[in-house]
C-alpha positions as CSV (number, residue, x, y, z in Angstrom):
1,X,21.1,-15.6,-17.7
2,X,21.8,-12.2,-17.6
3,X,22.6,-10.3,-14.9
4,X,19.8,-7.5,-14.9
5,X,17.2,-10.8,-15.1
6,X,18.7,-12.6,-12.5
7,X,18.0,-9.0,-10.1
8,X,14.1,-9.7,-10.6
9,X,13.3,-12.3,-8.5
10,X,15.2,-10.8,-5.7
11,X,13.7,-7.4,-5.7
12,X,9.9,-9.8,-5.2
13,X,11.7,-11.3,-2.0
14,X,13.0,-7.6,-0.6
15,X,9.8,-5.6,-1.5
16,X,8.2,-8.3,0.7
17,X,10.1,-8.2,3.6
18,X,9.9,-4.1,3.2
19,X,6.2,-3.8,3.1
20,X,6.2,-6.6,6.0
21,X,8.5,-4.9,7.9
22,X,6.2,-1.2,7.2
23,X,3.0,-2.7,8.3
24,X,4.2,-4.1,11.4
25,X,5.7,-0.8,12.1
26,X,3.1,1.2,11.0
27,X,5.5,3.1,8.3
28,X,3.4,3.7,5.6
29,X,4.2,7.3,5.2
30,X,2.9,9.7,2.4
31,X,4.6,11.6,0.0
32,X,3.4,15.2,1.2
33,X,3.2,16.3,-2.9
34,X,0.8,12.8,-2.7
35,X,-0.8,14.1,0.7
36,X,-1.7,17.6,-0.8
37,X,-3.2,16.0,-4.0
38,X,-5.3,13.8,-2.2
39,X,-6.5,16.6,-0.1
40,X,-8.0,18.3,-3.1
41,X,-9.4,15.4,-5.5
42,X,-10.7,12.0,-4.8
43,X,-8.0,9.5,-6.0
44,X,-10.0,6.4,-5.2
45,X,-13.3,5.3,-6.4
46,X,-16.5,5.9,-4.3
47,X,-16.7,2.8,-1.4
48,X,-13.4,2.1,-2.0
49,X,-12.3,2.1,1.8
50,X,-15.4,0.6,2.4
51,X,-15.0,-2.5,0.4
52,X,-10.6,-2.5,1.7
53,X,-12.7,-2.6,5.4
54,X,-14.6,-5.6,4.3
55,X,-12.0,-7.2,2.6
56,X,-9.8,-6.9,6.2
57,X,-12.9,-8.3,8.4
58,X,-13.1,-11.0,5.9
59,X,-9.4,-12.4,5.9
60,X,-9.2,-11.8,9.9
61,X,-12.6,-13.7,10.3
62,X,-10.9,-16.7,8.0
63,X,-7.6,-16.7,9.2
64,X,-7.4,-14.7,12.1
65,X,-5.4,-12.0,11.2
């Protein structure tokens, strides 16, 4: 196999552990260039955090997150 292949599955496992490791520390900072373009233009559709809520109350009413 070659070497750059054999990096892929890795980099699933450590991206994992990173966004684990951020949501149970609450680390999900923003890229203030990111932060300022939000600020001025809508980057997610309309009911968008509305249906993320739902989805959240969903999985912690089925498995008690």
């Amino acid at each position: 196999m070659a070497p750059l292949l054999s990096a892929i599955p890795n980099l699933v496992f450590f991206q994992t552990i990173a966004a684990i490791i951020a949501e149970r520390l609450k680390s999900w900072d923003v890229h203030p260039y990111l932060d300022a373009v939000s600020k001025q233009m809508e980057v997610k559709a309309e009911g968008y955090e509305e249906s993320v809520n739902a989805l959240k109350a969903k999985a912690a009413e089925c498995y008690g997150m």
